[in-house]
C-alpha positions in Angstrom: 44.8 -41.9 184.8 41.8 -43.7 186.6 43.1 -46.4 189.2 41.7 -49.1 187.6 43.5 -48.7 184.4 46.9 -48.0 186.3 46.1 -51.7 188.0 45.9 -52.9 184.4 48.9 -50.7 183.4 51.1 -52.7 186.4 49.8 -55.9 186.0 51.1 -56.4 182.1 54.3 -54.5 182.9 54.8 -57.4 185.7 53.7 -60.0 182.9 55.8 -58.7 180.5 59.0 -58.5 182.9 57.7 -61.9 184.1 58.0 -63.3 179.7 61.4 -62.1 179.5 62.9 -63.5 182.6 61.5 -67.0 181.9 62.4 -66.4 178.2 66.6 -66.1 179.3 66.1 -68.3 182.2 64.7 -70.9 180.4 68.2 -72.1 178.2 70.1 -72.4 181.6 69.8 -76.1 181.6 66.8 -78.7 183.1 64.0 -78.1 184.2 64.2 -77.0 188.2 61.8 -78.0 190.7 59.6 -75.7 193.1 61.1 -75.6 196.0 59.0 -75.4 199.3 59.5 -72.1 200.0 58.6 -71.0 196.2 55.1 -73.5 196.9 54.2 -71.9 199.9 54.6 -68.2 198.5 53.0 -69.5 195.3 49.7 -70.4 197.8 50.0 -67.4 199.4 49.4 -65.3 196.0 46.7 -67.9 194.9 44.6 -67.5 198.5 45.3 -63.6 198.3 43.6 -63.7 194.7 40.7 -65.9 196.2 40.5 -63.6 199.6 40.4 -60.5 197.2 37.0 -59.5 198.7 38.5 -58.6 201.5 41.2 -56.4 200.9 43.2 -56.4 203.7 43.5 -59.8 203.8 43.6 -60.8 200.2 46.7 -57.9 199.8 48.2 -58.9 202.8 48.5 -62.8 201.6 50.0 -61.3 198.2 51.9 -59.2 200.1 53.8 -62.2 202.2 53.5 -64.3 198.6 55.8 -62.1 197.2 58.4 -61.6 199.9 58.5 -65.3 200.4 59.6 -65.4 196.6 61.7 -63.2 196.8 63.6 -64.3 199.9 63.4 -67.8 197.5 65.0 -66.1 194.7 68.0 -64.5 196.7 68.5 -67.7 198.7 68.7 -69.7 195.3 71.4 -67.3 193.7 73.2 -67.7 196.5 73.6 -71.4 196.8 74.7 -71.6 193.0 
């Protein structure tokens, strides 16, 4: 498998996992607002995608995206 094609392979695995969540999630009750933490890892994935060219620091702005939501994530399920 070429590395391109396992890229692909990842990326609609993530989308996928990505459907389902928001599929359950979504008859929890109203619709919940982005917190700041969430917007600011949200920018970073965004400004990663736009700094792709360069790789180190388009991956490293993904990189800290991602953390930042999931630091968001853990800190939300444990305030509920």
């Amino acid at each position: 498998m070429t590395s391109p094609l396992a890229y692909i392979l990842v990326s609609v695995v993530v989308l996928v996992v990505m459907a389902v969540l928001v599929l359950m999630l979504r008859g929890q009750g109203g619709q919940r607002r982005l917190t700041p933490l969430a917007g600011i890892a949200f920018a970073c994935v965004i400004a990663g995608a736009l700094f792709g060219e360069n790789r180190w620091l388009g991956y490293g702005l993904m990189g800290v995206g991602v953390i930042l939501a999931v630091v968001d994530i853990f800190r939300r399920r444990r305030s509920a």
